[in-house]
C-alpha positions in Angstrom: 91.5 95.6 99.2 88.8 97.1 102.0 86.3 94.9 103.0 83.5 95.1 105.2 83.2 92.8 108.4 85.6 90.3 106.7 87.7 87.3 108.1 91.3 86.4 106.7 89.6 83.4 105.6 86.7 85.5 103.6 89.5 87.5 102.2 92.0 84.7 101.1 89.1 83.2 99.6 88.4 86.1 97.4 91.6 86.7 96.4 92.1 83.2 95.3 88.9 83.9 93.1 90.7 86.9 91.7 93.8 85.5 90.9 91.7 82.2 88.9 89.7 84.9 86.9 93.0 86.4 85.5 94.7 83.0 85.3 91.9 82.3 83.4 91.4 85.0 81.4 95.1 84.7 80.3 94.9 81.2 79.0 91.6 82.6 77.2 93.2 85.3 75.8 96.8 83.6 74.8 98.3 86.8 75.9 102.0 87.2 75.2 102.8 88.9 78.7 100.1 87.8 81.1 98.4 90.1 83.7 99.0 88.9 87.1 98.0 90.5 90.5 99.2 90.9 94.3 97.1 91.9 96.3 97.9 92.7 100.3 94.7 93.1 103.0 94.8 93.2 106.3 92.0 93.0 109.2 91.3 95.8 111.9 90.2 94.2 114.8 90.6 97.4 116.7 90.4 101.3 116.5 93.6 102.2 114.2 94.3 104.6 112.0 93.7 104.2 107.4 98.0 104.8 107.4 98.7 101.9 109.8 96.0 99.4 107.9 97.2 100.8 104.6 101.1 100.4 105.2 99.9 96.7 106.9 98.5 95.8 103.5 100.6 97.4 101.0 103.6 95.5 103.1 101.8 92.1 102.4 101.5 93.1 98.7 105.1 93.3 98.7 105.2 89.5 100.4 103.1 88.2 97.8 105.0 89.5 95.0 108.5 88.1 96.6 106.9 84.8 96.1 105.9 84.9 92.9 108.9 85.8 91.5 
């Protein structure tokens, strides 16, 4: 997830409101095999490279799907 001029707390925040809509949308839906998602951010407060923000976020993705299942 990129966002602009965003705080971990802005962030959480919207994910949160991501994972409710499919939790939602589930139940609404009675699917047999819900949808879930795991989603990894992570904040640049300084000059760094796309890789090194990408492999910070993709590695928190990992960390939220270890604790879902």
């Amino acid at each position: 997830m990129l966002l602009r001029n965003a705080t971990s707390e802005k962030t959480e925040l919207m994910i949160q409101k991501i994972n409710q809509l499919f939790q939602q949308a589930n139940h609404e839906k009675k699917l047999l095999l819900p949808v879930t998602v795991s989603i990894g951010y992570a904040i640049c407060k300084e000059k760094r490279s796309f890789d090194i923000l990408f492999k910070e976020a993709d590695q928190m993705m990992y960390q939220v799907k270890r604790k879902k299942y």
